[in-house]
GUROZA-970709 format. One record per residue (C-alpha): x, y, z; residue in three letters. Coordinates in nm, 2 decimals, always signed. Each point is the difference from the previous one (the first is absolute). Example, Ala and Ser with C-alpha at 12.3 -4.5 7.8 and 13.67 -1.06 7.14 Angstrom:
PT      px      py      pz   aa
PT   +1.23   -0.45   +0.78  ALA
PT   +0.14   +0.34   -0.07  SER
END
This chain:
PT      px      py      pz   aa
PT   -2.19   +4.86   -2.81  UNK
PT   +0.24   -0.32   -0.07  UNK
PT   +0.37   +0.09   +0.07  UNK
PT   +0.26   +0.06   -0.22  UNK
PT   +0.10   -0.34   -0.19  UNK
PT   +0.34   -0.07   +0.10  UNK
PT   +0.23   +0.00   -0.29  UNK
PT   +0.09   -0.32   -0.20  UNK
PT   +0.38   -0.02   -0.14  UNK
PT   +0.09   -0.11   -0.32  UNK
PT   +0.03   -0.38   -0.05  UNK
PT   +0.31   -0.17   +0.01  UNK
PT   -0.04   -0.05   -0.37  UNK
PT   -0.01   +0.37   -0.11  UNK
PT   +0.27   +0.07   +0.25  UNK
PT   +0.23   -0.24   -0.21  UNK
PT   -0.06   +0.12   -0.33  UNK
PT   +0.08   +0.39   +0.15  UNK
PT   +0.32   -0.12   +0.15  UNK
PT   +0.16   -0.17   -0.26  UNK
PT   +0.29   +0.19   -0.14  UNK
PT   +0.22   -0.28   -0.04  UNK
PT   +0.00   -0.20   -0.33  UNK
PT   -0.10   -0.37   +0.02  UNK
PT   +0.20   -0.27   -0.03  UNK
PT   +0.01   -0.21   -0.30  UNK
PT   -0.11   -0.31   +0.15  UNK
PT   -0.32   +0.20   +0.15  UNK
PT   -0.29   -0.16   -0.22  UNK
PT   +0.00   -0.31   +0.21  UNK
PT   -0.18   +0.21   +0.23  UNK
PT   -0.27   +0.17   -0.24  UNK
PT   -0.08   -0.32   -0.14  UNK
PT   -0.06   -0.14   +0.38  UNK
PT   -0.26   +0.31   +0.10  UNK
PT   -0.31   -0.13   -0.30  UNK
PT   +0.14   -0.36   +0.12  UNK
PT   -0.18   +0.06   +0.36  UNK
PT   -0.31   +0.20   -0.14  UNK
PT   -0.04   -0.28   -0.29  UNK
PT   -0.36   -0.08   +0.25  UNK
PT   -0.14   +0.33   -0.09  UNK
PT   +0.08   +0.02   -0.37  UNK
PT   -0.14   -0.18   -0.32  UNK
PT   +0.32   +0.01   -0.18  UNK
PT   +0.31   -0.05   +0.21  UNK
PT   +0.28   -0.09   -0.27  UNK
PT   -0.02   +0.33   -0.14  UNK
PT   +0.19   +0.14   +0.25  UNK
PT   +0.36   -0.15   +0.00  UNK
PT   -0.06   +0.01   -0.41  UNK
PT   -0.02   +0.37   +0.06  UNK
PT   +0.32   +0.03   +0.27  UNK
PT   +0.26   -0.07   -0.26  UNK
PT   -0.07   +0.28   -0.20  UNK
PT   -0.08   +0.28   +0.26  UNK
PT   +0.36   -0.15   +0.17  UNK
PT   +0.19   +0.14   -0.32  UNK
PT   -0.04   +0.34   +0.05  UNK
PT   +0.13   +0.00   +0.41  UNK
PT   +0.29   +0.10   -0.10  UNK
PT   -0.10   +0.33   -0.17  UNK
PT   -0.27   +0.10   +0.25  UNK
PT   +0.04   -0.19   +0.35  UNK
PT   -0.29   +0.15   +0.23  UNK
PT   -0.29   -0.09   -0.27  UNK
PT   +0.05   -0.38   -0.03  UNK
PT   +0.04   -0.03   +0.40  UNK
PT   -0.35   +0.20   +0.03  UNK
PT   -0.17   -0.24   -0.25  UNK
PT   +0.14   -0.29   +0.22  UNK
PT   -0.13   +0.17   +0.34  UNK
PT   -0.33   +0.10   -0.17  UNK
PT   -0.13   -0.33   -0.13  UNK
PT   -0.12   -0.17   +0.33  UNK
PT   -0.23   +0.29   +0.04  UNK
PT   -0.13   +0.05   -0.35  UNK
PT   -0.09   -0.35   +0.04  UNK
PT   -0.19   +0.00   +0.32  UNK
PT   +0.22   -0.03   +0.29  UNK
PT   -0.13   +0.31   +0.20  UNK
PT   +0.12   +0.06   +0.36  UNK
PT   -0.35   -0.12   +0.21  UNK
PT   -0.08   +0.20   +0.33  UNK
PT   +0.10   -0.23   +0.35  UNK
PT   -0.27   -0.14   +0.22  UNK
PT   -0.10   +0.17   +0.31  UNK
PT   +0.23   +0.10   +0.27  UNK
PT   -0.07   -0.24   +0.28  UNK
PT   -0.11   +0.04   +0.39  UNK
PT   -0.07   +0.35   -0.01  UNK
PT   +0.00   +0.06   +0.40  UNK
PT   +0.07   +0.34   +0.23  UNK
PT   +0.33   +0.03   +0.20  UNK
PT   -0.06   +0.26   +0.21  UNK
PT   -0.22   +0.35   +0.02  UNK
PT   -0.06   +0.28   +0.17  UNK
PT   -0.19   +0.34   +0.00  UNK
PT   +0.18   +0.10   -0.30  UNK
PT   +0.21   -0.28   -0.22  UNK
PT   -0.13   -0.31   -0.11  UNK
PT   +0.25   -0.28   -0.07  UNK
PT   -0.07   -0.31   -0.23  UNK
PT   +0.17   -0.30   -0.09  UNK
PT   -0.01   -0.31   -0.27  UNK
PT   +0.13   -0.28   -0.15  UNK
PT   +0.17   -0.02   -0.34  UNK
PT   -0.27   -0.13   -0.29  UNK
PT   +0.01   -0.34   -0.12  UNK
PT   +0.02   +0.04   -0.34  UNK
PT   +0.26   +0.25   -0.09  UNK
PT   +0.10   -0.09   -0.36  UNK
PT   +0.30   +0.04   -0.25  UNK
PT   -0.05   +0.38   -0.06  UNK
PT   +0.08   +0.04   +0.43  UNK
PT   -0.15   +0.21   +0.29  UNK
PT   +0.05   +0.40   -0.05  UNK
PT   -0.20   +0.11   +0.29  UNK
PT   -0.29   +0.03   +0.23  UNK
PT   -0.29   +0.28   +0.05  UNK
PT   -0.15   +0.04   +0.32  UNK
PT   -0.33   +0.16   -0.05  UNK
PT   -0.26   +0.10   +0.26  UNK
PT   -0.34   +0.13   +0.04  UNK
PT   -0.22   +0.10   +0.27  UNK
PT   -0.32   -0.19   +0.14  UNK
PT   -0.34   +0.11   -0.20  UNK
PT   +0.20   +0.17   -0.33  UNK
PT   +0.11   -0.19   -0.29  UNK
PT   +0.30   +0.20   -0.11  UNK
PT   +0.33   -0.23   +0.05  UNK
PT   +0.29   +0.28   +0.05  UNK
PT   +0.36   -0.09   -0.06  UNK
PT   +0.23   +0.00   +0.35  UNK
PT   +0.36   +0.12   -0.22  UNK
PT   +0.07   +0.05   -0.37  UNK
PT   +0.28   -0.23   -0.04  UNK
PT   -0.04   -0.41   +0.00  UNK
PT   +0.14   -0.12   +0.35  UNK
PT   +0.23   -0.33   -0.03  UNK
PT   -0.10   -0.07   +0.35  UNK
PT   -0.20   -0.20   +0.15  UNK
PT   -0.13   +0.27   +0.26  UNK
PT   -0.14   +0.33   -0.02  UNK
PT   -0.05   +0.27   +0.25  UNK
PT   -0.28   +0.15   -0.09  UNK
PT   +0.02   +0.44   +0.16  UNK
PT   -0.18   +0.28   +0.03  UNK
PT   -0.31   -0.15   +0.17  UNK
PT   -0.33   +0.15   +0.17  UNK
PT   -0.10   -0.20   +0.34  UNK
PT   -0.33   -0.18   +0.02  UNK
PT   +0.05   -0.04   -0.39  UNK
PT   -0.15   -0.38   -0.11  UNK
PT   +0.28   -0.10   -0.34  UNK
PT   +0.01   -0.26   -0.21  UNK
PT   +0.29   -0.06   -0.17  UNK
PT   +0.09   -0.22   -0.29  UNK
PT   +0.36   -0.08   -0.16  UNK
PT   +0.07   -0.04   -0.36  UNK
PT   +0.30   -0.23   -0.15  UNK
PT   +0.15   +0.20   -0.35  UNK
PT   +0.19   -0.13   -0.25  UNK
PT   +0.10   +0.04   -0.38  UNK
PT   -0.37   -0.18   -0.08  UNK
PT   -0.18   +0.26   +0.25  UNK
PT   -0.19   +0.00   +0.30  UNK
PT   -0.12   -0.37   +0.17  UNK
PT   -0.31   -0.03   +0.22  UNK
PT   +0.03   +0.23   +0.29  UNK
PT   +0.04   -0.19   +0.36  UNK
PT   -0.23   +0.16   +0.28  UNK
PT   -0.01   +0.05   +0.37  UNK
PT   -0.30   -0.23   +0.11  UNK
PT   -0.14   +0.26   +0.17  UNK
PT   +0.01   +0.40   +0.06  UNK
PT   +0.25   +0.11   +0.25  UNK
PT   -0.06   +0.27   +0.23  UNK
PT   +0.27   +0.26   +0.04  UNK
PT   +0.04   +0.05   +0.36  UNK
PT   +0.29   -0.11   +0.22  UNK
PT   -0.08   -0.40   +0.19  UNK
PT   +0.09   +0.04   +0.37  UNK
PT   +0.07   -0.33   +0.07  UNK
PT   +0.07   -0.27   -0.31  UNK
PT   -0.21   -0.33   +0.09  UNK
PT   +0.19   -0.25   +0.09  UNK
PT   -0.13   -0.36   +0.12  UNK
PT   +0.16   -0.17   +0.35  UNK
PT   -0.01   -0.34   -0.14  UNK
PT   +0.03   -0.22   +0.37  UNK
PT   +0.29   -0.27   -0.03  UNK
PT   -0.20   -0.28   +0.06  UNK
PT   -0.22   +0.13   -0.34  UNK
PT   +0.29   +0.04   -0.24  UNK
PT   +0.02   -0.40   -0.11  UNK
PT   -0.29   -0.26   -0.05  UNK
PT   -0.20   +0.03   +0.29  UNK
PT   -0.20   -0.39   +0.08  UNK
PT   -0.29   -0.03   +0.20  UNK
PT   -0.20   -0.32   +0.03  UNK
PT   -0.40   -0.05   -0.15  UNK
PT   -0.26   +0.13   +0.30  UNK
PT   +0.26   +0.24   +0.20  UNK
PT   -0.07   +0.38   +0.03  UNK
PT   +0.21   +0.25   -0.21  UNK
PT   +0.09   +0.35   +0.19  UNK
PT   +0.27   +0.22   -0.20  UNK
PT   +0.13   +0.31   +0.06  UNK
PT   +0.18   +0.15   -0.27  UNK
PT   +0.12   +0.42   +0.13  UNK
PT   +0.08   +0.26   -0.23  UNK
PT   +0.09   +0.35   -0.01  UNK
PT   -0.12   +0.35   -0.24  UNK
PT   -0.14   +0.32   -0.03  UNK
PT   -0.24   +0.13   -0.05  UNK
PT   -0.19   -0.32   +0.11  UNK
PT   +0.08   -0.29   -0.31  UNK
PT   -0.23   -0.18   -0.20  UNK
PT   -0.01   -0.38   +0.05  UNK
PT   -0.07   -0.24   -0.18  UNK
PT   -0.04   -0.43   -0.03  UNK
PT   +0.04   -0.19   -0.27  UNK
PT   +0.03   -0.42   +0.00  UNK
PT   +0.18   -0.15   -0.29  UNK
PT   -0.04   +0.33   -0.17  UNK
PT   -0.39   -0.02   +0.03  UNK
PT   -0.24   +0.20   +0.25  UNK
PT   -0.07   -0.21   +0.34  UNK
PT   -0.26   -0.16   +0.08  UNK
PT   -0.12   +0.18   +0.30  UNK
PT   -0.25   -0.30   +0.13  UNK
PT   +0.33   -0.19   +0.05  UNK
PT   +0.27   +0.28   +0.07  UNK
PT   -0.11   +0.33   +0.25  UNK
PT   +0.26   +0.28   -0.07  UNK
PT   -0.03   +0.30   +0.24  UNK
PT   +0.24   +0.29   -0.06  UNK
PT   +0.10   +0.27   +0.26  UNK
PT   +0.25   +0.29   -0.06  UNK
PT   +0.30   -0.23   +0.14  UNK
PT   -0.10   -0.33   -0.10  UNK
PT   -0.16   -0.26   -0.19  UNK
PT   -0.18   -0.31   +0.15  UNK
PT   -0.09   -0.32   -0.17  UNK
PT   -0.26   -0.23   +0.15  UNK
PT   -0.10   -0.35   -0.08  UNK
PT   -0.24   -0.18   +0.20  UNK
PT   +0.06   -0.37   -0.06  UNK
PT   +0.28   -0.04   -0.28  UNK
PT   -0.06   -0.24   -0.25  UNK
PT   +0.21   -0.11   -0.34  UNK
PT   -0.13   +0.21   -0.26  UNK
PT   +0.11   +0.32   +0.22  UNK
PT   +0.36   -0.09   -0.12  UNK
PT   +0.15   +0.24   -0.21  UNK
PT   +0.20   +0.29   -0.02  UNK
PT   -0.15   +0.31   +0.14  UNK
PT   +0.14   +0.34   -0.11  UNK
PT   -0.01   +0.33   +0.25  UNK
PT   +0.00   +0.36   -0.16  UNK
PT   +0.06   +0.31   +0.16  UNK
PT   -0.07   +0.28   -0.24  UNK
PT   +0.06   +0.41   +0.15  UNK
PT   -0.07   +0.20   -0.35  UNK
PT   +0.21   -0.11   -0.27  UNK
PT   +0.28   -0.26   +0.25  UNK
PT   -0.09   -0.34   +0.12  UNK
PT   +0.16   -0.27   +0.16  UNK
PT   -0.11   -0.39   -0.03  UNK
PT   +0.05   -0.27   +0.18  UNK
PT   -0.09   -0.35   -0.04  UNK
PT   -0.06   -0.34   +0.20  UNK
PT   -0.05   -0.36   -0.07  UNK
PT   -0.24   -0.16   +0.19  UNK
PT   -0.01   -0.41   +0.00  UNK
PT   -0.32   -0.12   +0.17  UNK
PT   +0.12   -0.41   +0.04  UNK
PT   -0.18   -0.25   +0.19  UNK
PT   +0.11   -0.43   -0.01  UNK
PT   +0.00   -0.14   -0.35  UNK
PT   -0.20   -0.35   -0.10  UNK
PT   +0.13   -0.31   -0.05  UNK
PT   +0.21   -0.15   -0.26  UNK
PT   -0.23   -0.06   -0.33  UNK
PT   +0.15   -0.38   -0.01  UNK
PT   +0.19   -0.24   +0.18  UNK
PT   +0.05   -0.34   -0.15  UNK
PT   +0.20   -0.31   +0.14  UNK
PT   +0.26   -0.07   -0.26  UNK
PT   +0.16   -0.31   +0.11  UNK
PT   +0.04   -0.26   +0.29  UNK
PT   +0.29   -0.23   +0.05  UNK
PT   +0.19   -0.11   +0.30  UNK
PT   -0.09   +0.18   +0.32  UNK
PT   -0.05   +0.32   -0.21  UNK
PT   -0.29   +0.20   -0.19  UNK
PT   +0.10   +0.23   -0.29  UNK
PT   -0.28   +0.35   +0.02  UNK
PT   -0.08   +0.25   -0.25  UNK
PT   -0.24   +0.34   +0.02  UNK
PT   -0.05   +0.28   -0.15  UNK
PT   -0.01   +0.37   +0.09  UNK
PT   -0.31   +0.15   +0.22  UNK
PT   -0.22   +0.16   -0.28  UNK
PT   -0.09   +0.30   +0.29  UNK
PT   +0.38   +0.11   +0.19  UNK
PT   -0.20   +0.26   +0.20  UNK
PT   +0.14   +0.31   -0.22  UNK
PT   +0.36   -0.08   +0.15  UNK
PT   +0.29   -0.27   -0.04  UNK
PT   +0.00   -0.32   +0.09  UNK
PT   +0.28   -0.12   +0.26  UNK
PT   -0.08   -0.33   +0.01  UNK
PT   -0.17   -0.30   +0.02  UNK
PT   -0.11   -0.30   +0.29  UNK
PT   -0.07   -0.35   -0.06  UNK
PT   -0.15   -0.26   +0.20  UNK
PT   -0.07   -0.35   +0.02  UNK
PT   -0.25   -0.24   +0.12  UNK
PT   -0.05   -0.36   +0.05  UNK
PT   -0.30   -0.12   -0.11  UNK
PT   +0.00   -0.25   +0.33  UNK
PT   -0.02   +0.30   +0.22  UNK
PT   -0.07   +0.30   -0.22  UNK
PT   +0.16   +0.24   +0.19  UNK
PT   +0.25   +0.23   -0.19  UNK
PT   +0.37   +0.09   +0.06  UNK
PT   +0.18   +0.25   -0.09  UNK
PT   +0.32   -0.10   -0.17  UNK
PT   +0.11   +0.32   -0.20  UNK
PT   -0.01   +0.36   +0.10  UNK
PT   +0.09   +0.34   -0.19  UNK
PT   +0.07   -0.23   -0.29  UNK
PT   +0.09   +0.20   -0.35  UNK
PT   +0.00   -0.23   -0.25  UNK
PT   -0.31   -0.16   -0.17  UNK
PT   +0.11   -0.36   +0.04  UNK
PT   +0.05   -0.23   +0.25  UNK
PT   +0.15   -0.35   +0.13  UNK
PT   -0.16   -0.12   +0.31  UNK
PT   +0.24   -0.25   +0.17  UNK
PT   -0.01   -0.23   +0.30  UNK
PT   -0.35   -0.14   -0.05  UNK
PT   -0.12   -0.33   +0.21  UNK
PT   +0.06   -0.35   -0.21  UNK
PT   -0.42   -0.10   -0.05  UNK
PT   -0.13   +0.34   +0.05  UNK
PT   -0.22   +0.20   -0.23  UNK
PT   +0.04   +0.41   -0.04  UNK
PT   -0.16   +0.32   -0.13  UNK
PT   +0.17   +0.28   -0.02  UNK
PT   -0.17   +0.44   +0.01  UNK
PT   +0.16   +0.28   -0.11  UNK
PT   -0.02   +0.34   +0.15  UNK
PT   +0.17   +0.37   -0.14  UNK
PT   +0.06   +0.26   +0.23  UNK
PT   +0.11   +0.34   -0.02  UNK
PT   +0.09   +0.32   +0.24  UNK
PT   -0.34   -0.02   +0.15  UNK
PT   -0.04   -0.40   +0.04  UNK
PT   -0.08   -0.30   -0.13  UNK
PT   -0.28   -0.10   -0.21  UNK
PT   -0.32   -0.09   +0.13  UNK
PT   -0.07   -0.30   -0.20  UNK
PT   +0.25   -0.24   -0.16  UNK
PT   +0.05   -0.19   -0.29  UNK
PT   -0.03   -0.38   +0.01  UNK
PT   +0.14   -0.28   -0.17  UNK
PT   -0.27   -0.26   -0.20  UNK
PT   +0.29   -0.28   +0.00  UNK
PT   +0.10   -0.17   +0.30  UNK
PT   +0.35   -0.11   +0.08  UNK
PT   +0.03   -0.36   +0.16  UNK
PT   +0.31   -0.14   +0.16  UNK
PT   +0.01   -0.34   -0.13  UNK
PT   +0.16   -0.27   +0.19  UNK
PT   +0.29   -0.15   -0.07  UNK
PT   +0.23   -0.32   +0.15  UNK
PT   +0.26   +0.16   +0.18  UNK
PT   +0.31   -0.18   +0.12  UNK
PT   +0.22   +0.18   +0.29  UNK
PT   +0.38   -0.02   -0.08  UNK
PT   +0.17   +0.14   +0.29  UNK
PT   +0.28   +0.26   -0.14  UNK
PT   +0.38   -0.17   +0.01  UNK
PT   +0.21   +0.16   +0.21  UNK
PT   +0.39   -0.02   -0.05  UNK
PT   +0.16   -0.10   +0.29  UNK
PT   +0.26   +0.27   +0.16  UNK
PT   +0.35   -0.10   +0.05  UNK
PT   +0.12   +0.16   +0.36  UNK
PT   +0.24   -0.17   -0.01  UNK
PT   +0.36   +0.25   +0.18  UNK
PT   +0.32   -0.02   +0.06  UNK
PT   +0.10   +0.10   +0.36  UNK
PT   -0.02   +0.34   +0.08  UNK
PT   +0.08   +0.17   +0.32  UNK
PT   -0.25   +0.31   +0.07  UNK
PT   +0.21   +0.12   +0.30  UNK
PT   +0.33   -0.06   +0.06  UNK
PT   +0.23   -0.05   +0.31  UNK
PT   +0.15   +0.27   +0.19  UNK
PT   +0.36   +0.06   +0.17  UNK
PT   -0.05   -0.05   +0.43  UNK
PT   +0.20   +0.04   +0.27  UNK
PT   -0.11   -0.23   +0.28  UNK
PT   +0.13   -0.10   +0.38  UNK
PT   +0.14   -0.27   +0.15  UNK
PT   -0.26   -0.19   +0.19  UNK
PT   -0.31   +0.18   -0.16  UNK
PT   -0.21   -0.18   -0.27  UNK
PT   -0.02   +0.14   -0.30  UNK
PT   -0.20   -0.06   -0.36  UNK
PT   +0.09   +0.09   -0.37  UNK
PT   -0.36   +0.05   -0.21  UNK
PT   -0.01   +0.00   -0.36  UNK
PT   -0.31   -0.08   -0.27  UNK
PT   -0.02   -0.19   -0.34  UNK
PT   -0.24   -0.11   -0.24  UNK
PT   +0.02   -0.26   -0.29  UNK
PT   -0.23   -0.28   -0.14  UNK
PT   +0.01   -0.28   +0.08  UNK
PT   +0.06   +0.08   +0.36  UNK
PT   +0.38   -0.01   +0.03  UNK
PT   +0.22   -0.15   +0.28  UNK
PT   +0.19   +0.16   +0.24  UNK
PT   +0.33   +0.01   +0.13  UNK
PT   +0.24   +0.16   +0.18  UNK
PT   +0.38   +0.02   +0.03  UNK
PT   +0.22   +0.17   +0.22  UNK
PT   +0.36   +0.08   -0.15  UNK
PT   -0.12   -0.21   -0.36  UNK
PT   -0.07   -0.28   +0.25  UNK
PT   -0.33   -0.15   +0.01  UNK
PT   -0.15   +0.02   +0.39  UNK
PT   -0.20   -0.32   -0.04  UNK
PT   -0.15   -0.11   +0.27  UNK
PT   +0.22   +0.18   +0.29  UNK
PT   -0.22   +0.02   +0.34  UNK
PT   +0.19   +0.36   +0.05  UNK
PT   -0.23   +0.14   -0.32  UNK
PT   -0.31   +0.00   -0.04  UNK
PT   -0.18   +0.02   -0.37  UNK
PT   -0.33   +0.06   -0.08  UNK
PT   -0.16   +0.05   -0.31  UNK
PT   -0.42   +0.15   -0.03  UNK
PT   -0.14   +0.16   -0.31  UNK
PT   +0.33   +0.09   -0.14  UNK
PT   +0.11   +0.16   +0.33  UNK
PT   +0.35   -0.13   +0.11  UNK
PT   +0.14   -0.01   +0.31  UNK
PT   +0.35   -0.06   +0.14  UNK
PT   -0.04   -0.04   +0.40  UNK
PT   +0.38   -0.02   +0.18  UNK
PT   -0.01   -0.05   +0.40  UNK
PT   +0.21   +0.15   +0.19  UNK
PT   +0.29   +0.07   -0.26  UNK
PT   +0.35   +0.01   +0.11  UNK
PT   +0.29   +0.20   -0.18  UNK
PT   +0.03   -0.26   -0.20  UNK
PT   -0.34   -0.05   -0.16  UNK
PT   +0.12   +0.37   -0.20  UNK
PT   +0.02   -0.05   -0.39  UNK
PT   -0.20   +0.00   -0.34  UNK
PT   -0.31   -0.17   +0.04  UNK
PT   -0.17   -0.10   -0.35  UNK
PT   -0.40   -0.08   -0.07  UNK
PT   +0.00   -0.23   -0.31  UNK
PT   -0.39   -0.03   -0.18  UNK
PT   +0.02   -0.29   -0.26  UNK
PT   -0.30   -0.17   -0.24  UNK
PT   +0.00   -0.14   -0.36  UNK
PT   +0.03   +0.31   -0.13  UNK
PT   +0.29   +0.15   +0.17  UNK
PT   +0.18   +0.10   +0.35  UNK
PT   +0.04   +0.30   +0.13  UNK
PT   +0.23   +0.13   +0.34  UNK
PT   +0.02   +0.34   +0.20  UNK
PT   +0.30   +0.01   +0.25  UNK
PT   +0.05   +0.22   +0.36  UNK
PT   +0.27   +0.07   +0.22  UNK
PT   -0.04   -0.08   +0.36  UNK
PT   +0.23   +0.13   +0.23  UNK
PT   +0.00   -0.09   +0.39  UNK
PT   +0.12   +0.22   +0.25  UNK
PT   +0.14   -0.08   +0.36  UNK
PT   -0.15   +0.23   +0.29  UNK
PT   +0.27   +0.13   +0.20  UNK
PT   -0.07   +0.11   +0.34  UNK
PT   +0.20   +0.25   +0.18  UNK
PT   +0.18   -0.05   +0.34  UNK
PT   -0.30   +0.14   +0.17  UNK
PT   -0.20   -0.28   -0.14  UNK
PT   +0.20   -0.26   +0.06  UNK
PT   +0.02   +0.08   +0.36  UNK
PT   -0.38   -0.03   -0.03  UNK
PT   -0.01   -0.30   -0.17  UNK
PT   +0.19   -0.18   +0.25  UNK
END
């Protein structure tokens, strides 16, 4: 026997005319004159209306509640019932055992103005045709536990959405569920390597593995782009842990997107894999030679019509003299789809091939050009580059000066200092601001900007400032030293000796 109906409340309409102790407003016909506005589509005569709100407005306010129930009233005397919502949505089990059944499901689609009041959660077994309610009162959820269960028992189970306008379509359970507690939910293993687009080249051998786990032993199933396989090209064989997929020799139309079930009564897990079978794409569709000018050629082509079910990285172009024919590569892993060849030979004549590639390779064949390029030649007159002429020109400089000695009487001894300057600069030294000149005592020397002070023998009296003076056009320069010249003295012992 059909369950009890559930119960249906009052429209919002009714509901307003009962609670409506208050008196109206005076300003309140605006709104009666707005409710035949909006049903206007479904009657003949829509002006009679706010003619008729005037009048019944007069006596508001002697007897409040009757005009505010005419006003409420008039969108359902003129055809705006509440209508049932669609179906609840995605009617699917949560969880059972060997007693309670648990359902869940989406909200409908179509609601409507009038709301939602409810849900019914009916049930019935396998082989009767009596639906029996699960609970009196409308559920506002959007799960029900369903109690009180015999094991073994095969239900189907159906959910009804109520509102104001009644029942909607009921939303079933795709199948019967068996009440019986599931040992071990199925659950699919899905291998890392599996989980994002999985690429295989055109001819190579497909071996997958794909574990899962359930009891008492799942159901699995295949499906390819949400169709049956095609056994002759895909072998599936299932164990009680796993799931193999086999492909002999992979070719393109075996890409897709495969779906895995595992089904243990009424729970299944899925899992799916994208499989791109690629292999090397053709050659451009067209290559054209756009221009020639110079020592250059100006190419143009098109993309391959075939990329090999993949993306294309890039493109390599060649050339070839038509003397020699051979070809040359001058681009490789090129992106764009046009070229400038440069640096070709004055008097030459070229054709140019285009080939794509992608992650497998390059193409097989190429595109090649119809037009051919030719260098023409041209009078050429060499004008060395001008140079501008550096001015080293430097004042004296002195890179290391002269240091402070301390020599002894009868001992030679040599001051050392180094300058630089441009033009070479002249030398000379002084001794006490006196200029040496030519004195056979000293001897000067002057060699790649090394100078050199040679005294002989110095006696006490050769001590003082000596100064190195560097002058050219552009300058002078000096560096100055103190010499000082001691006298040995001998002891008694030693002088003994010495005589």
């Amino acid at each position: 026997m059909p369950g009890k109906p559930a119960p249906i409340k009052k429209a919002p309409a009714k509901k307003a005319a009962a609670k409506a102790p208050e008196p109206a407003p005076a300003p309140e016909p605006a709104p009666v004159e707005a409710a035949p506005a909006e049903a206007a589509p479904a009657e003949a005569a829509p002006a009679e209306a706010p003619a008729e709100a005037p009048t019944e407005a007069a006596p508001a306010a002697e007897g409040e509640a009757a005009p505010a129930a005419t006003a409420e009233d008039t969108p359902a005397a003129e055809g705006s019932a509440p209508v049932p919502t669609s179906a609840p949505l995605d009617v699917s089990v949560e969880d059972v055992n060997d007693s309670s059944l648990t359902i869940k499901w989406k909200t409908p689609e179509a609601i409507g103005d009038s709301g939602l009041s409810g849900y019914a959660v009916e049930y019935r077994k396998d082989g009767t045709s009596d639906w029996v309610a699960a609970h009196e009162e409308l559920t506002p959820a959007n799960r029900y536990c369903i109690k009180n269960l015999t094991a073994d028992d095969l239900l189907h189970v159906r959910v009804v959405a109520v509102n104001p306008g009644g029942r909607s379509e009921p939303g079933t359970l795709a199948g019967p569920v068996p009440i019986r507690e599931v040992a071990d939910r199925p659950r699919i293993r899905m291998p890392r390597a599996l989980r994002s687009r999985y690429v295989k080249q055109v001819g190579t051998q497909i071996n997958l593995v794909f574990p899962f786990i359930g009891k008492p032993k799942p159901v699995v199933s295949w499906l390819k782009d949400g169709q049956p396989l095609d056994t002759k090209r895909v072998n599936i064989r299932n164990s009680d842990k796993d799931s193999i997929m086999f492909i002999r020799s992979a070719q393109r139309e075996d890409s897709g997107v495969y779906e895995m079930t595992v089904k243990v009564d009424s729970f299944e897990d899925k899992a799916t894999l994208t499989l791109q079978i690629v292999e090397l794409p053709g050659p451009p569709a067209s290559v054209k030679l756009v221009d020639s000018w110079g020592f250059n050629a100006a190419l143009e082509w098109t993309l391959p019509k075939d990329n090999g079910n993949t993306e294309i990285t890039g493109y390599t172009v060649q050339k070839a003299d038509r003397k020699t024919g051979e070809w040359f590569t001058v681009l490789e892993n090129y992106h764009r789809l046009t070229a400038t060849i440069s640096d070709l030979i004055m008097g030459n004549s070229y054709c140019f091939r285009v080939f794509a590639q992608n992650q497998v390779g390059i193409s097989e064949s190429s595109a090649v050009t119809k037009g051919v390029a030719t260098i023409q030649k041209t009078g050429i007159v060499y004008k060395p580059p001008e140079y501008q002429e550096h001015d080293f020109s430097e004042a004296p400089k002195f890179t290391t000066p002269l240091s402070d000695r301390a020599a002894t009487v009868g001992y030679t001894t040599k001051l050392l200092c180094s300058v630089r300057g441009c033009p070479k600069p002249k030398i000379e030294w002084l001794k006490n601001q006196m200029i040496i000149g030519d004195d056979p005592k000293f001897r000067q020397i002057s060699n790649q900007g090394i100078c050199s002070l040679e005294i002989r023998k110095p006696c006490s009296f050769d001590g003082g400032v000596y100064t190195c003076r560097a002058k050219n056009a552009q300058g002078e320069a000096t560096v100055s030293c103190k010499l000082e010249v001691k006298q040995i003295v001998l002891s008694d012992a030693d002088k003994e000796k010495s005589k």
